[in-house]
C-alpha positions as CSV (number, residue, x, y, z in Angstrom):
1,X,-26.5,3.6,6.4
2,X,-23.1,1.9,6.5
3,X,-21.7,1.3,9.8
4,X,-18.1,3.5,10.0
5,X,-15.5,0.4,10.3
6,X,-12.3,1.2,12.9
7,X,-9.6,3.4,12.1
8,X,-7.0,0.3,12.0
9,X,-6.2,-3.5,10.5
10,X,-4.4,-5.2,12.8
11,X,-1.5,-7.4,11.2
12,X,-0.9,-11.1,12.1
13,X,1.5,-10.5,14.5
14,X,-0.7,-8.2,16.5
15,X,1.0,-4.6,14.7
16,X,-1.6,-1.7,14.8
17,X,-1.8,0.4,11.3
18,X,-3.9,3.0,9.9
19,X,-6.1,2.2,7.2
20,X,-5.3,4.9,4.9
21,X,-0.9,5.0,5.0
22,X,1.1,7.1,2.2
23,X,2.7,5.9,-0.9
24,X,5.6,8.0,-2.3
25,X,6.0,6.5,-6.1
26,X,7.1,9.4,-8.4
27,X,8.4,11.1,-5.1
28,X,12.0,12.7,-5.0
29,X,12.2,12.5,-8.6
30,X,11.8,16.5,-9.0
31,X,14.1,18.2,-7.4
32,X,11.6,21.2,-7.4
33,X,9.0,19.4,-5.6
34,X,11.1,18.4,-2.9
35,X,10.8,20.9,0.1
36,X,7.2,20.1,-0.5
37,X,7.1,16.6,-0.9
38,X,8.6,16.4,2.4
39,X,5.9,18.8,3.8
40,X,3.7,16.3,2.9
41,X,4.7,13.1,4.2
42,X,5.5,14.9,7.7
43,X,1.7,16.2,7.5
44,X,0.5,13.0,6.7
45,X,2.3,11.8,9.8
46,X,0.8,14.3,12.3
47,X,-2.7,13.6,11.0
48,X,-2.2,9.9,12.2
49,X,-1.0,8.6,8.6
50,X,2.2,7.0,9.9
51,X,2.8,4.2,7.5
52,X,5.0,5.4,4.9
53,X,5.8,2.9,2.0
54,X,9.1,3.4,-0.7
55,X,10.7,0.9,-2.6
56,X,14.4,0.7,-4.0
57,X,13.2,0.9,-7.3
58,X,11.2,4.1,-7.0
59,X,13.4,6.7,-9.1
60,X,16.7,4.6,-8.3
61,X,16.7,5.1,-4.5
62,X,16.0,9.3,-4.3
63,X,12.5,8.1,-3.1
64,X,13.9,6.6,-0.3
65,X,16.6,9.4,0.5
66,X,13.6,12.0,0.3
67,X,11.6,9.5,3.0
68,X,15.0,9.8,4.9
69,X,15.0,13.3,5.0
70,X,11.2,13.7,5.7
71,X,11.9,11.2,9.0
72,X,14.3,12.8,10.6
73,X,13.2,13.5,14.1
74,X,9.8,11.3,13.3
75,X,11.2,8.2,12.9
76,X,10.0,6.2,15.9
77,X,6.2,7.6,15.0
78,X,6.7,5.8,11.4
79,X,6.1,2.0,10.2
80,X,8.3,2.4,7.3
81,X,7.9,-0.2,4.7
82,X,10.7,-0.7,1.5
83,X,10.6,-3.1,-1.2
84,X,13.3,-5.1,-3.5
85,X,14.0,-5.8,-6.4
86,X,12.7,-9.4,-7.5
87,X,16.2,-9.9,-9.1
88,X,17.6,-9.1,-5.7
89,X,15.4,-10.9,-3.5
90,X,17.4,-14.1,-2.4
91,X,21.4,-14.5,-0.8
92,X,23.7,-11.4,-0.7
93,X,22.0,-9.3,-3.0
94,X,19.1,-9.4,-0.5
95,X,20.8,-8.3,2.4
96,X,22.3,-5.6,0.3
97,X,19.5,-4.4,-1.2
98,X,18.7,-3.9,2.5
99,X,21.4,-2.4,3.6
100,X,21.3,0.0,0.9
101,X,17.4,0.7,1.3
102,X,18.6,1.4,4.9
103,X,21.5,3.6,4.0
104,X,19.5,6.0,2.1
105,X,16.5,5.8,4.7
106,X,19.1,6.9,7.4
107,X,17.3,4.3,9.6
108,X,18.9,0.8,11.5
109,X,15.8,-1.0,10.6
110,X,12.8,-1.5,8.2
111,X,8.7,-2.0,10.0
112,X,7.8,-4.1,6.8
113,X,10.1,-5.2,3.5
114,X,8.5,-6.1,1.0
115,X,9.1,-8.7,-2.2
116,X,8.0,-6.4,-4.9
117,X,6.8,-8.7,-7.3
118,X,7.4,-12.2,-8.5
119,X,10.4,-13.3,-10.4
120,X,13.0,-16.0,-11.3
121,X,14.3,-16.3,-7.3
122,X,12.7,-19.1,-6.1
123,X,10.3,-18.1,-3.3
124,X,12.3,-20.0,-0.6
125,X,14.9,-18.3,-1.3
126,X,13.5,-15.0,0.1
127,X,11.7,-16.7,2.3
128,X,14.9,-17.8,4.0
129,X,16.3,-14.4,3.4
130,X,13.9,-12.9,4.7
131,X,13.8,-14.4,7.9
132,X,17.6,-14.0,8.2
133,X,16.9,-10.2,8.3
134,X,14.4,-10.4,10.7
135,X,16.2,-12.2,13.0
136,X,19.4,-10.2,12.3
137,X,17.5,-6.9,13.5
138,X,17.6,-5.3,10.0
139,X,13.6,-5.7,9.5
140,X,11.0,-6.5,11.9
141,X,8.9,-8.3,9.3
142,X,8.5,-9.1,5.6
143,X,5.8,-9.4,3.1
144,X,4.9,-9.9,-0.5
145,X,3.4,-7.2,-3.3
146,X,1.9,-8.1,-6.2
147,X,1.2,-11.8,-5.6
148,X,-1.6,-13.8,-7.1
149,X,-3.8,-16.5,-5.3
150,X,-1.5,-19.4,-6.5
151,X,1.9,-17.7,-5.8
152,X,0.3,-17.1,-1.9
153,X,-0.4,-20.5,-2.1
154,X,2.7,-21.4,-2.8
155,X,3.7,-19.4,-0.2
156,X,2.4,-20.3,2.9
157,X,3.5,-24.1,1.8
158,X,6.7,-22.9,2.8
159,X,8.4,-23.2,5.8
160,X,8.4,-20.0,7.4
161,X,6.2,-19.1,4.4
162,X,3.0,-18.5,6.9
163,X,4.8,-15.3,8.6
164,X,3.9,-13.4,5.7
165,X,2.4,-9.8,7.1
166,X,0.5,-8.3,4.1
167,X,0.5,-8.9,-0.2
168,X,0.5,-5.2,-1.1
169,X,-1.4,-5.3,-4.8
170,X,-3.4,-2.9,-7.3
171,X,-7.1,-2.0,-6.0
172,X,-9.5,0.2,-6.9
173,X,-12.5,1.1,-7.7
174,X,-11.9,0.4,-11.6
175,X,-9.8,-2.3,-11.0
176,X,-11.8,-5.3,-8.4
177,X,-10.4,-8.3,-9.9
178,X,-8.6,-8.8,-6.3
179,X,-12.5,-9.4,-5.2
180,X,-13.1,-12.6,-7.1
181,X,-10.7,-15.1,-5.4
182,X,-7.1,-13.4,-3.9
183,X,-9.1,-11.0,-1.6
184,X,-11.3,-13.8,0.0
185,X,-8.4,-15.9,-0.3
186,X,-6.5,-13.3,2.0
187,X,-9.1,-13.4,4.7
188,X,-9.9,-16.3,5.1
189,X,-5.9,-16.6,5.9
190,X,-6.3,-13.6,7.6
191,X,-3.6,-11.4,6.0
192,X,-4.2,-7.8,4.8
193,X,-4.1,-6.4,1.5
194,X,-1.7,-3.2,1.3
195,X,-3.8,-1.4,-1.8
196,X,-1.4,0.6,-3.8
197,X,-2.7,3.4,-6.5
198,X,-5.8,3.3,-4.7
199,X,-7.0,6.3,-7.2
200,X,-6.2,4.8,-10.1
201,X,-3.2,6.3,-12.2
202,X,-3.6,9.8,-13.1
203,X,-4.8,9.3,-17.1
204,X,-7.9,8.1,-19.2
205,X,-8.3,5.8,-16.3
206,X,-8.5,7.9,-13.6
207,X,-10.6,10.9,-15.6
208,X,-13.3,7.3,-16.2
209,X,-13.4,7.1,-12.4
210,X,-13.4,10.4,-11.1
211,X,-15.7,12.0,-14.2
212,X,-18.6,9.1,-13.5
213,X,-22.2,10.3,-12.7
214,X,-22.4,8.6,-9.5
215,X,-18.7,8.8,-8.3
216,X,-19.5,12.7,-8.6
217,X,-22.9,12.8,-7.5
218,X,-21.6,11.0,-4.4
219,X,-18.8,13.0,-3.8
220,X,-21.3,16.0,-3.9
221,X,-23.8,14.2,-1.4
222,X,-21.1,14.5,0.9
223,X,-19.0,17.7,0.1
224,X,-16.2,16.2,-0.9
225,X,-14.1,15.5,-3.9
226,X,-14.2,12.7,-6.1
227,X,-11.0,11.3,-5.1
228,X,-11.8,11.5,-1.7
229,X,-14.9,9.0,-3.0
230,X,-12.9,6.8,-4.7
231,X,-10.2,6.4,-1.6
232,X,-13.0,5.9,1.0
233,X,-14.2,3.3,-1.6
234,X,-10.9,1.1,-1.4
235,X,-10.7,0.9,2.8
236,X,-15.1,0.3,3.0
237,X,-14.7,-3.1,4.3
238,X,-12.3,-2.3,7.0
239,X,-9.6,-5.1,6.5
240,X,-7.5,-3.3,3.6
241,X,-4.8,-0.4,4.0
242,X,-4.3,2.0,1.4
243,X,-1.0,3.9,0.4
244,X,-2.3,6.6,-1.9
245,X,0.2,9.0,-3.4
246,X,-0.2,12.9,-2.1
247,X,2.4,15.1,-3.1
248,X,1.2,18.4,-1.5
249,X,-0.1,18.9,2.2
250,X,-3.4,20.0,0.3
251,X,-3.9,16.2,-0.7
252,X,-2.4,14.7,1.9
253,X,-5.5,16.8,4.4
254,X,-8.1,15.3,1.7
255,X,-6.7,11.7,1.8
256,X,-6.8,11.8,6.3
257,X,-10.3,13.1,5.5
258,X,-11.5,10.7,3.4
259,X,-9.9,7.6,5.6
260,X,-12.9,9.0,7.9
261,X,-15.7,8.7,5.3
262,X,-18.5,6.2,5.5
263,X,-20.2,5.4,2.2
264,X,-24.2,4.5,2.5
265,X,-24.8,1.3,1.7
266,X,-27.2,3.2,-1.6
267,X,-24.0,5.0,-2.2
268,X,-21.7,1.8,-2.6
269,X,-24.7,-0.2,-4.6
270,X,-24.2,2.9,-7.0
271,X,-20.5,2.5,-7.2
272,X,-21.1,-1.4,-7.8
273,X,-23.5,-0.7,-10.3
274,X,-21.0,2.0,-12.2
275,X,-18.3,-0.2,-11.8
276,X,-19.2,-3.8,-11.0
277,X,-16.5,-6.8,-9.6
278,X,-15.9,-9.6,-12.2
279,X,-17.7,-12.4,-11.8
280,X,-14.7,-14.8,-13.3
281,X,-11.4,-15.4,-12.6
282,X,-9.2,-12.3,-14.1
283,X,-5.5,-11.9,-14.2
284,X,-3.6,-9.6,-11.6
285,X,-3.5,-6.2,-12.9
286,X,-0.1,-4.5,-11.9
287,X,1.3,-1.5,-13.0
């Protein structure tokens, strides 16, 4: 039997964090949805998920004004995390991008911002940007999302490079390239790995994962739902967060459920054998 792994990953500067968080991509962009949407994330909170994680990007903004909402009166139980634009992610534009993200967030600061991917900026420009931010009061500290292995190299040869708090990337069970070199990369220096669409996109994908022999018989083993199997799955080893997106209180109560599920070590050699890790080199899948 597996040995249950603690609740929390502890970033380099010492900040506590659940291991299972909540991602709101393809939240506020229904105005429909949104009394409930907001149910959800304040559920999520009370059940001890209290890392929240929006980008500008997400639906121009109205993610971020439906986090607002959903924080009023909660904010100082919340590590909110925002990302920006790589276009916007050096000079002025950066601090306005931030500004903006903290406008809509109705908050004076940011836990964690986040580059959200790689693009013609040059890294030490955000670097330097970012720093400025922290030390103006605006964020407390910064990170990086969908970086390879060579890019974090790059990284942490830069001065200030090495305050880097997490790389937030893809990961799950259907996609493990992260195993082969970035995720030992990332502990051997220890920095976490934020794991965003934990349960694969809803699709052919996720139907793959969630209709698989042993996913299921698993999730029967232990009363639970597939999803549940496949979330558990992505936080096993104790050192990655996940941000899975639950847009009811129904699936927010199954994620905090499965953050508290320990696989057998027969039930993981299953999974590996259904879906094994590449043993070469692959490219970083990003959606």
């Amino acid at each position: 039997m597996s040995k249950p792994v603690s609740d929390t990953i502890i970033l380099p500067d010492g900040a506590v964090l659940p291991r299972v968080g909540q991602g709101t991509w393809q939240i506020g962009e229904e105005p429909a949805k949104r009394a409930e949407e907001i149910a959800a994330l304040r559920q999520g909170v009370e059940l001890g998920m209290n890392l929240i994680d929006t980008a500008e990007m997400y639906g121009d903004g109205r993610s971020e004004e439906l986090v607002g909402e959903a924080l009023e009166g909660i904010r100082d139980s919340v590590f909110l995390v925002s990302k920006v634009y790589p276009h916007n992610a050096g000079g002025t534009k950066l601090v306005s991008s931030c500004e903006a993200s903290l406008k809509r967030l109705g908050t004076d600061h940011l836990d964690l911002y986040l580059l959200h991917w790689r693009g013609t900026i040059p890294l030490e420009e955000t670097v330097e940007g970012m720093e400025a931010l922290v030390a103006s009061g605006k964020i407390v500290r910064w990170g990086v999302s969908n970086l390879d292995t060579p890019d974090m190299q790059e990284l942490l040869r830069i001065p200030g490079g090495n305050h880097c708090a997490v790389n937030q990337v893809l990961y799950h069970l259907g996609s493990r390239g992260i195993e082969h070199e970035l995720l030992p990369w990332m502990r051997g220096h220890k920095i976490p790995v934020m794991a965003y669409s934990p349960l694969a996109q809803a699709g052919t994908l996720r139907k793959g994962l969630t209709e698989n022999e042993a996913v299921q018989q698993i999730a029967r083993n232990h009363g639970v739902t597939p999803l549940q199997v496949l979330l558990a799955w992505s936080i096993r080893e104790g050192d990655v967060l996940a941000i899975p997106k639950a847009g009811s209180v129904k699936h927010v109560i199954e994620n905090a459920a499965a953050g508290k599920l320990v696989l057998t070590d027969d039930e993981l050699w299953q999974l590996d054998d259904a879906f094994p890790q590449p043993s070469w080199k692959v490219p970083l899948d990003m959606i």
